[in-house]
N, C-alpha and C positions, 0 to 999 in steps of 0.2 A: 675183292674179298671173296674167299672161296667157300658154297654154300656146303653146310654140315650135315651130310646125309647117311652117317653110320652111326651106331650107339656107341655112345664111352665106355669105356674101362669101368667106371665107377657102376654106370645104369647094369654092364654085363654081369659086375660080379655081384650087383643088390638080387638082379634077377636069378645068382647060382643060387644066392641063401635063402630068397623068399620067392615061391614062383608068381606067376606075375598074377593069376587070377586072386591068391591072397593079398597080392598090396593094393587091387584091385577094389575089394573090398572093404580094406581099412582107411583107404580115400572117400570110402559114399557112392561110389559110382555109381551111373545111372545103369538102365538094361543095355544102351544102345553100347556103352562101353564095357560090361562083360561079356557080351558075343566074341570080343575081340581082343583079348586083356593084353596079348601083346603087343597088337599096333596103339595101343595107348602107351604103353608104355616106350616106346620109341617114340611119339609124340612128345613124353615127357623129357626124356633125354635130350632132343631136338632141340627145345625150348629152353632146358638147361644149359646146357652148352654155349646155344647160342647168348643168353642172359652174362654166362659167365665170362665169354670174349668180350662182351660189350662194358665190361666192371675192367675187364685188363685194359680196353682199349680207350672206353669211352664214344667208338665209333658207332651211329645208332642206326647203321646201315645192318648190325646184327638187333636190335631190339625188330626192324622192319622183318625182316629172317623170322624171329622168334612169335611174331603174332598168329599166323594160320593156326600153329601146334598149341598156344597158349588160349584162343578162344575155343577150341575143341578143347582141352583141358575144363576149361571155365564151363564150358559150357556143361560137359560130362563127370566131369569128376570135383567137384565146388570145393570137395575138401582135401586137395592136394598136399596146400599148403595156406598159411596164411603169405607167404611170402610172393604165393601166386597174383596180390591185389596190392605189395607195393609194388611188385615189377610188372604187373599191367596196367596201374597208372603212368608208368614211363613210357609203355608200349606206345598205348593209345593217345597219349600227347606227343607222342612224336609224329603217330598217324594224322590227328587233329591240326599239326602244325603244317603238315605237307599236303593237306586238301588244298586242290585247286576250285572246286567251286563249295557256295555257302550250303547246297544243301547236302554235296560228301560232309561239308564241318559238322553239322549241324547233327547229323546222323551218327557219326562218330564219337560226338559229345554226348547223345543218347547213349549207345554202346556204355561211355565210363559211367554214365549215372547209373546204368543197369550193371556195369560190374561190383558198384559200390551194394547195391541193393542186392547181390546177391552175398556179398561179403557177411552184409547186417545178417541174414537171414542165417547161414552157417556159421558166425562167428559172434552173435550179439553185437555189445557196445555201438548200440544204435544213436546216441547222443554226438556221440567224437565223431564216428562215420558221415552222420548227415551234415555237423558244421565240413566237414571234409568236401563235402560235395559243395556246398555252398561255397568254398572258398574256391574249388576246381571251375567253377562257371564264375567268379569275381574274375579270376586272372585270365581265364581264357575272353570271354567275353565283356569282360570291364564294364564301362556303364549300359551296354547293351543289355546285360544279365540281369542288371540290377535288380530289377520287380523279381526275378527267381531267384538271387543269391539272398535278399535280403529275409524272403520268405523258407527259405533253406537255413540260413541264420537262427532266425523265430521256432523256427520245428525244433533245433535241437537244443536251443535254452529250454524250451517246454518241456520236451522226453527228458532231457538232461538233466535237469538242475546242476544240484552239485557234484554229480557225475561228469559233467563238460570241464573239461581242461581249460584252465583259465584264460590262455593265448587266445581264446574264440571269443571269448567275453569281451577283450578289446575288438575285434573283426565284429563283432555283434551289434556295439553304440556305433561304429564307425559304417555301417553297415545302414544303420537307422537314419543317419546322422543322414546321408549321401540320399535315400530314399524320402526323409521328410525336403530337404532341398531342390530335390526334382519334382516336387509339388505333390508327391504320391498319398501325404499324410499333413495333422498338421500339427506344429512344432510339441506340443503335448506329448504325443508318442516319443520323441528325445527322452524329456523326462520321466515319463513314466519306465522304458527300457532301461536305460539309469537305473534306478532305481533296485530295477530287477537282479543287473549285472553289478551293480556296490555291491547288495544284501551278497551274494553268491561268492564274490572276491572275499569279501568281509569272512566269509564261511573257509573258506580255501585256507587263508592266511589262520584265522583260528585252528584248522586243523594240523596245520604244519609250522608254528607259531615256536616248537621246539628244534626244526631243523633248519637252522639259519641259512643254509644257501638257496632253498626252497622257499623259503620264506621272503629273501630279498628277492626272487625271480618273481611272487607275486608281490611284491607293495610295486616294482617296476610293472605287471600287467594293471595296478593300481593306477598309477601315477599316468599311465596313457588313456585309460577310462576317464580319467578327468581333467587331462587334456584336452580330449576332442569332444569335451561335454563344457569345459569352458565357456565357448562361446552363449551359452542356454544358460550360465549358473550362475549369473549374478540375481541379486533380491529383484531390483527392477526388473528384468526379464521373467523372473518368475511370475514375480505380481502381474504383467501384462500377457505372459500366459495362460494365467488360472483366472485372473480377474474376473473378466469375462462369464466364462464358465460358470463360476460361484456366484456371479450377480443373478446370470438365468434360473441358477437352479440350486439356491442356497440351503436347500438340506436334502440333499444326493449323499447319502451316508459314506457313497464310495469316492465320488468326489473327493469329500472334503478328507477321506483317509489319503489321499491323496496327495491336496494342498497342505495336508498338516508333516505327513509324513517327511516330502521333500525339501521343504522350509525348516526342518525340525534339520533335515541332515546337513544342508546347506547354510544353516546357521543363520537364517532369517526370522527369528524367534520375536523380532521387535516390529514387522510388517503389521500395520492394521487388518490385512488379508488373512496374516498366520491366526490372528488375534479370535478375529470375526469367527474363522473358519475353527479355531480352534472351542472356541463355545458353544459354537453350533453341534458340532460334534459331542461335544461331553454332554449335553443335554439330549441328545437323541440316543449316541450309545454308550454310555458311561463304563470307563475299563479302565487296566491300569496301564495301558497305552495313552490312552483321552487323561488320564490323572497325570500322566508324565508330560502330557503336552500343555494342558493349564499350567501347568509347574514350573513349565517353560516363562510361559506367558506373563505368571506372576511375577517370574524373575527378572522377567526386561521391565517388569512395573515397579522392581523393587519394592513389592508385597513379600516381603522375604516369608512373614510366617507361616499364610497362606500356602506360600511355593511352598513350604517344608512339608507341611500336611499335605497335600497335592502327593508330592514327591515320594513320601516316607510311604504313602496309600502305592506307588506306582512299584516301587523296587519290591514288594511282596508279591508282583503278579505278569512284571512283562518276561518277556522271552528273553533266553539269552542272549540274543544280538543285540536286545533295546540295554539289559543292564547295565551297560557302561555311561550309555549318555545320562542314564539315570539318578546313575552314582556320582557322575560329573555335574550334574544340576543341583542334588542334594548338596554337594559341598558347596559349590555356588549359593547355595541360598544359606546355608550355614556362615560362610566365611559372610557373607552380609549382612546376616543377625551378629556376628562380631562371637559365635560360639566356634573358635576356634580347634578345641580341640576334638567336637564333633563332626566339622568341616573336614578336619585329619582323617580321619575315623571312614567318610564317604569316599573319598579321594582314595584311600587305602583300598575300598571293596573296587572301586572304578576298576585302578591298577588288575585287582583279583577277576575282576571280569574279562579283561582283554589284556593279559600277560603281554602282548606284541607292543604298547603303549607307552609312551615314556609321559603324556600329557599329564595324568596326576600328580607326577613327583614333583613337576616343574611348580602346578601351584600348592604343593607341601610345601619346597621351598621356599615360596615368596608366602605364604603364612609364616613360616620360621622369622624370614627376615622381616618381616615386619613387628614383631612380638618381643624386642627387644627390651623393653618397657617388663616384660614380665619376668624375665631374668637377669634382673641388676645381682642378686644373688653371687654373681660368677664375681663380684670387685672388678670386671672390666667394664661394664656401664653396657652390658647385657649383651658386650659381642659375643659371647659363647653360642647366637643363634646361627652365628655366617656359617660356623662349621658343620652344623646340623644341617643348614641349606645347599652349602656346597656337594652335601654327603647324597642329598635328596639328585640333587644334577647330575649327579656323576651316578646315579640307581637310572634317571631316565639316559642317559647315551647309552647304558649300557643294554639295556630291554629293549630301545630304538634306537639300533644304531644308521641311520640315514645321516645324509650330509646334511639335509637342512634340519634336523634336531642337535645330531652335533653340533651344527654353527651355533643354534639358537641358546644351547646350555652352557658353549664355554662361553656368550656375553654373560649371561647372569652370572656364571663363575667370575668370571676378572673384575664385576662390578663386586659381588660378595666379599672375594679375596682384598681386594682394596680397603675391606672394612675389619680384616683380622687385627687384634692389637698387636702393639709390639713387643720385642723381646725384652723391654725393661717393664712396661706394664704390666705382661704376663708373669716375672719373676716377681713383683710385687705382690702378684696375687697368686701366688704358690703354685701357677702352672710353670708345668716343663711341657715344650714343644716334643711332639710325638707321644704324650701320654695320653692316656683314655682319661673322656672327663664325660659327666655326664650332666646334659644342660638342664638348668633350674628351671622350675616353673610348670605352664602345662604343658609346656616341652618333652622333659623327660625321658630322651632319648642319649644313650650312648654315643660321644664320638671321639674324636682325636683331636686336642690341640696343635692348634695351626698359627702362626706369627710372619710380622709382613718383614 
């Protein structure tokens, strides 16, 4: 490979139109690089070039070439380019890979942490950069790093929120996950990180909830967060996680936001643990979080009216992440005082809460189907509801469209459709197939005749 020791064409003729001491300047330079502005700037050419051979070639005998000129760069002029810090993470993983002994690695891997740190420092986006790092010491040093990548991890959920790019939030639980198993923590921190990285994906997906290619790239960083949170999510596992805990120290106000919170998501609503934990808390801090979680509580007691009050006290006052479950509990306690079309009503706000959601429609639908009785009206002995149902199925594939919601709405479709009358039934009763008809009762809704 022959080394590049003259300037390009491009660097000569950037240097006819701007002299060097100006672009000198609009890089940030230090003092030590305007004594000299045009041996930096053949530093930069050097470094160029060589970068450029190694993108035609792929040979990383020019990325080794291109480091001397790119850490005096770095080092002198921090704001070259941004592009200066994805092609010195190449640099120096190549240099890291080629150490002979651990403490050349070892020093070298410092070198990229400090390249990263100097990136944060000229370029912001402090959050993404430091999961960056964290993932840079995962792969290089795998479980070696661990105690640093995990704590690298943690730093930028913190600074981040919902500023961190979702891809980390999976590296994040997985990250926990790997740390509470080498004994470093104990299995609580699973959970509670969970917890951290759902609310934030939850956030993600609501904010891009109208760009559906975006949208399905997070319900997939979704769908691997709980994954590798599976093993931690069942009810028993929870209860013998928290148990404990809440026996020692059964009114820990954060504790038990805690236990109520994660049982609440994981759908352990009927635990004596959620239960306990759950009264404890509305008695010490009574909110319309604590209202929504008694709400729960009544619900698995099938106290339905209670849950309502509970419930109807909750949806005036949680946050918008909590409204959905809220509105899905209301209808819940609705549809089991047998007020169906207030149950419609909650289920409808749900939807409105988390547009990404196809779960309300699915039990609008089985409301519908089930309500037969209320629309004999139609002379077909009240199937006018299957089509209102089917209409409801086909509202949820479309707002959720995942393979397991699809599967799960064409079964209630073909079980519904089996229940449309026939083409002599419906001619008796002054329906034509394909007309709008609109279903009796407290129904009410607009749809199309449909025949098996």
């Amino acid at each position: 490979m022959k080394t590049i020791k003259t300037l390009t064409m491009g660097a000569l003729l950037m240097a006819a139109v701007m002299p060097a001491s100006a672009q000198i300047e609009k890089w940030g330079c230090n003092e030590e690089a305007t004594k000299d502005p045009q041996k930096m700037m053949e530093a930069v050419s050097l470094y160029q070039e060589n970068v450029k051979q190694y993108k035609a070639s792929k040979d990383v005998r020019y990325l080794e070439e291109a480091y001397p000129q790119w850490k005096t760069i770095v080092s002198n002029c921090p704001r070259q380019s941004k592009n200066l810090y994805l092609n010195g993470a190449n640099i120096m993983k190549v240099k890291i890979a080629k150490a002979t002994t651990t403490e050349e690695r070892d020093a070298l891997i410092e070198e990229l942490m400090a390249m990263y740190d100097t990136r944060i420092a000229q370029y912001g986006e402090a959050a993404k950069y430091t999961a960056k790092k964290a993932n840079e010491i995962e792969e290089i040093l795998k479980e070696d790093g661990l105690e640093r990548y995990y704590q690298l991890y943690s730093e930028a959920v913190r600074i981040g929120g919902d500023d961190l790019e979702a891809a980390y939030l999976v590296k994040y639980i997985e990250a926990t996950i790997n740390y509470v198993r080498a004994g470093k923590a104990e299995p609580t921190l699973v959970v509670d990180n969970y917890d951290i990285a759902s609310d934030l994906l939850e956030g993600e997906l609501q904010k891009y909830a109208a760009d559906s290619a975006k949208a399905a790239t997070i319900r997939g960083y979704i769908a691997g967060v709980e994954a590798a949170f599976s093993p931690y999510a069942s009810c028993d596992q929870l209860v013998e996680i928290y148990g404990k805990k809440f026996e020692a120290d059964p009114e820990n106000v954060e504790l038990l936001k805690k236990i109520t919170g994660i049982m609440t998501r994981k759908r352990c609503t009927d635990q004596e643990l959620f239960f306990r934990a759950t009264e404890n808390l509305y008695r010490l801090e009574p909110s319309p979080t604590t209202a929504m979680r008694m709400g729960a509580m009544c619900l698995q007691k099938k106290q339905f009216s209670d849950a309502i009050s509970y419930l109807n006290d909750a949806v005036k006052g949680v946050s918008d992440k909590d409204k959905y479950t809220a509105y899905l509990y209301l209808g819940h306690a609705y549809n089991g005082a047998k007020s169906y079309s207030a149950a419609r009503a909650a289920y409808n706000n749900a939807a409105a809460a988390d547009v990404t959601k196809g779960e309300p429609y699915i039990y609008i639908a089985q409301l519908y189907a089930l309500s037969t009785s209320s629309a004999k009206e139609d002379n077909i002995g009240g199937r006018s509801v299957y089509w209102a149902a089917v209409d409801a199925l086909n509202r949820a594939k479309s707002v959720e469209p995942t393979e397991e919601n699809i599967e799960n709405c064409n079964k209630y479709i073909s079980t519904y459709a089996a229940h449309y009358p026939n083409q002599g039934d419906a001619f008796m009763a002054g329906l034509e197939n394909g007309k709008s008809y609109t279903v009796p009762g407290w129904i009410g809704v607009s749809t199309t005749v449909r025949t098996r």
